[in-house]
C-alpha positions as CSV (number, residue, x, y, z in Angstrom):
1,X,98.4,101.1,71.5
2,X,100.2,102.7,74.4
3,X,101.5,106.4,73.8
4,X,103.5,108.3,76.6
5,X,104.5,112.0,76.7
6,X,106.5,114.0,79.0
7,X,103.4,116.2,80.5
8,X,106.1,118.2,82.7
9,X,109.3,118.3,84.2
10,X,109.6,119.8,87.0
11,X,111.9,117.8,89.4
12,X,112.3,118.0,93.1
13,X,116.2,117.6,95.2
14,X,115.1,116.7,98.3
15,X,116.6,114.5,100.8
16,X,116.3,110.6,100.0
17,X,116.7,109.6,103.3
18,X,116.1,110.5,107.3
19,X,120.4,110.0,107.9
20,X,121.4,111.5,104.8
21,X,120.1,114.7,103.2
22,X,122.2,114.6,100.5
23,X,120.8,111.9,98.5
24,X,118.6,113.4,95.8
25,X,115.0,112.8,94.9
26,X,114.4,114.1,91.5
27,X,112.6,113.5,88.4
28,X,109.0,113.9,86.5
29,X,106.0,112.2,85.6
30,X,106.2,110.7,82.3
31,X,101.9,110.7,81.5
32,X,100.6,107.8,79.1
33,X,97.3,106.7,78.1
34,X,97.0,102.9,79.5
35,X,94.6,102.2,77.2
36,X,90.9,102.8,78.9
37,X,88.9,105.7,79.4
38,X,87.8,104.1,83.3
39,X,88.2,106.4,86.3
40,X,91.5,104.7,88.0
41,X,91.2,105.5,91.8
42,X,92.5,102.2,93.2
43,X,96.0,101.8,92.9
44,X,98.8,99.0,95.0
45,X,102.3,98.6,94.0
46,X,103.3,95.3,94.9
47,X,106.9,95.6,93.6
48,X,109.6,97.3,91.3
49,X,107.2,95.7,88.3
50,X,103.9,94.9,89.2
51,X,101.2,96.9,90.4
52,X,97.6,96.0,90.0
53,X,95.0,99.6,89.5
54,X,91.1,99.5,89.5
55,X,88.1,102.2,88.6
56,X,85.0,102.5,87.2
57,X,83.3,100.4,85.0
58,X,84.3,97.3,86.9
59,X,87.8,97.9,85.4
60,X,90.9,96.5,86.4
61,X,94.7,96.8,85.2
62,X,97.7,95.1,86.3
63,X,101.3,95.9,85.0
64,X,104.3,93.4,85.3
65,X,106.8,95.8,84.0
66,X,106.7,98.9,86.5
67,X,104.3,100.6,84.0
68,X,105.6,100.3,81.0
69,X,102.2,98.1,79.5
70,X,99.0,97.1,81.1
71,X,96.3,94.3,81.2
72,X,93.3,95.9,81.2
73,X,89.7,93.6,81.8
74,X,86.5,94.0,83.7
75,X,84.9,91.9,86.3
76,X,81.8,89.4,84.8
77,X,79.3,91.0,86.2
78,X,80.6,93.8,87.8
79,X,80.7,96.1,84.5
80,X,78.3,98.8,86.5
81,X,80.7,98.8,89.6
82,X,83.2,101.4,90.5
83,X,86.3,99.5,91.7
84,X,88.0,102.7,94.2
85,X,90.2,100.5,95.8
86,X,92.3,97.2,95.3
87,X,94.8,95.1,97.0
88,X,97.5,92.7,95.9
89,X,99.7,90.0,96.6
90,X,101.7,89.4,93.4
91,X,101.0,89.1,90.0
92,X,98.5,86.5,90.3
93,X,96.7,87.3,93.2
94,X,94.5,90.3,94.3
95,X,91.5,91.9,95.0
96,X,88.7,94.6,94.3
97,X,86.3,96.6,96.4
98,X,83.8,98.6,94.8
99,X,82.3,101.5,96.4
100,X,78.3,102.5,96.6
101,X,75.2,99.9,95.8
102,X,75.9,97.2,95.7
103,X,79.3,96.7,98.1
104,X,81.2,93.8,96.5
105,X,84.6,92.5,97.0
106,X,86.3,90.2,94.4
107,X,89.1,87.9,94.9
108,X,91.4,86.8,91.5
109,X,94.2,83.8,92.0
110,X,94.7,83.6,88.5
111,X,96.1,87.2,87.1
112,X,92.6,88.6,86.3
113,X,91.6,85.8,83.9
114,X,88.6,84.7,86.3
115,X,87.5,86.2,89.7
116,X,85.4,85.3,92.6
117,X,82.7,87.1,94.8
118,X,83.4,87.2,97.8
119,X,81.7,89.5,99.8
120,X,78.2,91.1,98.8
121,X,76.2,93.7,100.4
122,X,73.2,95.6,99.2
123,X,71.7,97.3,102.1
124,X,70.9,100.6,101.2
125,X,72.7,102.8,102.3
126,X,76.2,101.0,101.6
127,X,79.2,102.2,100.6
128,X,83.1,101.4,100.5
129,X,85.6,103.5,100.4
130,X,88.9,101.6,101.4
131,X,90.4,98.5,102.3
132,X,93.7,97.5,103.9
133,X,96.1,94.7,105.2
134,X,98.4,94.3,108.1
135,X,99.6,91.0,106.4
136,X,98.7,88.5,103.6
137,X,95.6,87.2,105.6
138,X,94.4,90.1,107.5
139,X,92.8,92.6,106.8
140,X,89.7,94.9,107.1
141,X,87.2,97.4,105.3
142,X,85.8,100.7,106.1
143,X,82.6,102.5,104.7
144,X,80.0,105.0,105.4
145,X,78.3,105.0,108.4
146,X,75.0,103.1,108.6
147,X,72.2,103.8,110.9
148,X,74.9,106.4,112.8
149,X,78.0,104.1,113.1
150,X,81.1,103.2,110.4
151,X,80.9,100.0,108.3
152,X,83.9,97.7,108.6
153,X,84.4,94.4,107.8
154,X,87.1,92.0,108.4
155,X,89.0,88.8,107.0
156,X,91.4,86.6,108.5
157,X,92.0,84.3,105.2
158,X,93.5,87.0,102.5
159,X,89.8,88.1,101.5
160,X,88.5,84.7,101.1
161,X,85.7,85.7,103.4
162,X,84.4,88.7,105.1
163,X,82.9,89.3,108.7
164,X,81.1,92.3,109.7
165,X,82.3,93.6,112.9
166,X,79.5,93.7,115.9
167,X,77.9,96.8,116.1
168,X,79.1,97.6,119.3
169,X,82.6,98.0,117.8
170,X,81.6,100.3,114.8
171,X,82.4,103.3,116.2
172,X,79.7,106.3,116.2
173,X,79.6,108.8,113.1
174,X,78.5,112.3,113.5
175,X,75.6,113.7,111.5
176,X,77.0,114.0,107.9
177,X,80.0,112.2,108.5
178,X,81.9,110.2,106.3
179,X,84.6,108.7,104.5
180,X,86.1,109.6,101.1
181,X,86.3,106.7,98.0
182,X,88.7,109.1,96.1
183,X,92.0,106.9,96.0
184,X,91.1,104.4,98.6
185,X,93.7,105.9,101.1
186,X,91.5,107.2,103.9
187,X,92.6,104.4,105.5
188,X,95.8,102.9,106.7
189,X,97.6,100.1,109.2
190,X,100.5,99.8,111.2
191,X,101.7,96.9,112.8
192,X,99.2,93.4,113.5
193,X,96.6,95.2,114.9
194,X,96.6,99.4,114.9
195,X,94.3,100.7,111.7
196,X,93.6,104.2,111.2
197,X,90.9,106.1,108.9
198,X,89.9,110.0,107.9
199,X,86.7,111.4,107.7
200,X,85.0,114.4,106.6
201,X,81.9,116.4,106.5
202,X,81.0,118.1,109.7
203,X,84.3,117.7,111.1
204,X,87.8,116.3,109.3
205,X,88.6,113.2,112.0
206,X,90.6,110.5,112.7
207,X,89.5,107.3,114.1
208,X,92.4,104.6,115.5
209,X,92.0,101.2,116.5
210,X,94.9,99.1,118.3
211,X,93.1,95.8,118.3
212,X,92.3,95.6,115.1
213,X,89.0,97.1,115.2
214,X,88.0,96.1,118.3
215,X,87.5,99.1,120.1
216,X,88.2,103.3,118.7
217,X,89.4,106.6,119.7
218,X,88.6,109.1,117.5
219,X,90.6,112.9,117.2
220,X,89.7,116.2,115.1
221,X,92.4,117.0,112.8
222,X,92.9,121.1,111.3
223,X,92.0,120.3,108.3
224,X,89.4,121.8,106.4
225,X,85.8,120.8,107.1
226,X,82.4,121.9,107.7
227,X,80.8,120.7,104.1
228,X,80.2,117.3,102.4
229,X,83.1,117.8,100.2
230,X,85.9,119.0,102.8
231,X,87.8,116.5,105.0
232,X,90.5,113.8,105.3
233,X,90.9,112.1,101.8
234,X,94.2,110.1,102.6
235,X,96.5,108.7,105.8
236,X,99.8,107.7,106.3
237,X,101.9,106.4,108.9
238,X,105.5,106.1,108.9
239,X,105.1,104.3,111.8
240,X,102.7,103.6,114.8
241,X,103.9,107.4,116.3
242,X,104.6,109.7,113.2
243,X,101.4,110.5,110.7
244,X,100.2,112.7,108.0
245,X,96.4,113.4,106.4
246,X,95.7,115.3,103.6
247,X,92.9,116.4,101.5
248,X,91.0,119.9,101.5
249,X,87.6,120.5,99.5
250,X,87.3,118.8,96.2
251,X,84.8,121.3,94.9
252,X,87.3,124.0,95.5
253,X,91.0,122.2,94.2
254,X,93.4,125.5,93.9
255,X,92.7,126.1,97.7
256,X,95.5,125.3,99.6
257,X,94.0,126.3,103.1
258,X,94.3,123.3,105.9
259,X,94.7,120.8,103.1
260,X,97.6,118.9,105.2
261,X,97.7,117.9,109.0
262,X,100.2,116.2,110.9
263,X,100.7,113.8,113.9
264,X,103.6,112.3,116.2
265,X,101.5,110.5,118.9
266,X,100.1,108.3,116.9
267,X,96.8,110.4,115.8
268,X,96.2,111.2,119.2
269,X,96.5,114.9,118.3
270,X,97.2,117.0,115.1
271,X,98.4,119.4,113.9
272,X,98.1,121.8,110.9
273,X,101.2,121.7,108.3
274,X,103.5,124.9,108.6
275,X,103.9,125.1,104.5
276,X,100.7,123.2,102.9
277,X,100.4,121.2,99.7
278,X,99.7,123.6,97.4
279,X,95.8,122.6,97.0
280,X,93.0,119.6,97.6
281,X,95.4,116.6,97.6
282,X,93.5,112.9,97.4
283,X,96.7,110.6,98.6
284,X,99.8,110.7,100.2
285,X,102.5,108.1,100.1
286,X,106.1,107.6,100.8
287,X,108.2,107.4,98.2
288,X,109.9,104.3,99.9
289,X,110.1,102.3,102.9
290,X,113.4,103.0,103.7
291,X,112.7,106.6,103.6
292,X,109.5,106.8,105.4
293,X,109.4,111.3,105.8
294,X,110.1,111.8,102.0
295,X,106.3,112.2,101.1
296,X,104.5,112.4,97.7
297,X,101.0,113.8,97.8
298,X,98.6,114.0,94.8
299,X,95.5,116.0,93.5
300,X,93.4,117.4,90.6
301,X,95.8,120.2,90.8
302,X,99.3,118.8,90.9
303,X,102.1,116.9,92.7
304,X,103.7,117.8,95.9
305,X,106.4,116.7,97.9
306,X,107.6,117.1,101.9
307,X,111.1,115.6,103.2
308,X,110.4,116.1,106.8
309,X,107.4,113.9,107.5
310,X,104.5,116.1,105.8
311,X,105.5,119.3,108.4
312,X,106.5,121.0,104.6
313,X,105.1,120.9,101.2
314,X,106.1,122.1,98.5
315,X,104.9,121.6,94.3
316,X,107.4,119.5,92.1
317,X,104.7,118.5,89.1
318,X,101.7,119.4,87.7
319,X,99.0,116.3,86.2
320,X,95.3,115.1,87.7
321,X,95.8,112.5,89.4
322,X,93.4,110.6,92.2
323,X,96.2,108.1,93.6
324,X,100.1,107.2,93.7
325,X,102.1,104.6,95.1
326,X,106.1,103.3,94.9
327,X,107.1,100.1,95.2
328,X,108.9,99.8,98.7
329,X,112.2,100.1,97.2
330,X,111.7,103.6,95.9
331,X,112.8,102.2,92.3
332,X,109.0,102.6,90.9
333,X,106.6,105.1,91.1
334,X,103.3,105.0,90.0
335,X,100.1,107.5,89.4
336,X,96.3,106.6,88.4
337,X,94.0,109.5,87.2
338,X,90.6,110.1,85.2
339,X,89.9,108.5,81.6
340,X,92.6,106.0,82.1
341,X,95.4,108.5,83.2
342,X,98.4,107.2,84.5
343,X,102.0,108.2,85.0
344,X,105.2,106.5,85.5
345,X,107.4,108.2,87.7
346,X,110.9,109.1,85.5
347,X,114.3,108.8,87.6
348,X,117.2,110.5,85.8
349,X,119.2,108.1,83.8
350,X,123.0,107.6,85.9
């Protein structure tokens, strides 16, 4: 059975849109059990009323009514995997990645009820963190470094199939280096070819490619770093020029120091937020398409929200969450958590 409960309501008035201010964004997380006790870190809105989510346990959900019930099955086979990231087409069609040994992608054209391997990799060493699409048949992969460089793989037929990119376009990692799995937004695309993706570790980075992985440039960002648990967690781009990262030290969640950089050349450069979210933050969406610098960022620690591109934060909800998405039209808002949490975001009524 499904149970929901207002956990808080703390709403934010912010500016809905880059041309007029004085739209507001308000409302709370409404926080409901969706009926499994799986990690949920992978999270895709596809539309107003179906998104797809994925965790541990080789767990998947998929909702057709914005939220409101979920499907909930495992992968055959997979019920020792740790889904952290998936992507969808519709309510029929998407896919899983799971992170650490073995790396497996699975491909469903059927809403969940059967699903196909697709890619398998069990070199040790392996590990996933995120995968993304700059349309329905492209897209590409990025996990940990092996023997000193980042894997990525890419497909040009929806996931069907996966290549490896040629070493000499993995681009080098430094010593301890990185990705984070936590909500399968350290990565991000622009465009038919640019991809960006955060690391952390020894330094908190940013790698872009403009051919689709082809070739790198890589740049530090401010935010925190130094140990394995500090770095980039999540990236978004508004568009090919205007970025934000977020993240900060998951062993130390109330610390709000560097936990927010941002970036108008394209990642070129960053810089450090002026007003940060208020601690270690794990993703970082836009709460529309149409409204690309109103920005929702989550963590263990709460929900914040900046109306000027990620330059300010500033706390609107608490709740543990690891990822968050809306549906491009603003109209749905969705958040994935531990033990099966997840929260609909609650517009007031007109």
């Amino acid at each position: 059975m499904r149970w929901s409960f207002v956990f808080v309501v703390l709403a934010a008035t912010v500016g809905c849109a880059e041309d007029d201010p004085s739209i507001p964004f308000t409302g709370h997380w409404v926080v409901s059990g969706s009926g499994t006790t799986a990690s949920l870190r992978g999270l895709h809105i596809v539309d107003a009323d179906v998104a797809w989510a994925s965790g541990s346990g080789g767990t998947f959900l998929r909702t057709v009514d914005g939220g409101g019930d979920w499907k909930i099955g495992s992968v055959p086979g997979a019920e020792a995997l740790d889904f952290r990231d998936v992507y969808a087409w519709d309510r029929n069609r998407a896919l899983v990645l799971s992170a650490g040994l073995p790396a497996r992608v699975y491909r469903t054209d059927d809403s969940g009820e059967t699903w196909r391997l697709t890619y398998d990799n069990e070199t040790p060493g392996v590990f996933f963190n995120a995968v993304s699409f700059w349309d329905p048949e492209r897209g590409i992969a990025v996990g940990d470094p092996i023997d000193g460089r980042f894997l990525l793989i890419r497909t040009g037929d929806g996931g069907r199939t996966w290549d490896e990119l040629p070493l000499e376009s993995r681009p080098e990692a430094l010593e301890g280096e990185a990705n984070f799995a936590a909500s399968g937004t350290c990565m991000t695309v622009s465009g038919s070819d640019t991809v960006w993706f955060g690391t952390g570790g020894p330094a908190a980075r940013v790698f872009r490619s403009t051919d689709a992985g082809s070739s790198w440039t890589v740049a530090e960002t401010p935010i925190r770093s130094g140990q394995s648990s500090q770095g980039v967690f999540s990236v978004f781009f508004a568009d090919e020029q205007r970025g934000v990262a977020v993240g900060g030290d998951y062993l130390d969640e109330p610390n709000s120091t560097a936990t927010a950089a941002v970036t108008v050349d394209g990642g070129a450069t960053w810089t450090t937020a002026e007003t940060p979210p208020s601690g270690f933050r794990e993703c970082v969406v836009a709460v529309s398409y149409a409204t690309p610098r109103v920005l929702i960022a989550v963590g263990p620690s709460g929900t914040d929200l900046s109306e000027n591109g990620g330059l300010t934060w500033k706390p609107i909800a608490e709740g543990h969450f690891h990822s968050v998405g809306f549906s491009a039209d603003g109209a749905t808002g969705i958040a994935v958590g531990m033990d099966g949490l997840d929260g609909t975001w609650r517009f007031p009524a007109e």
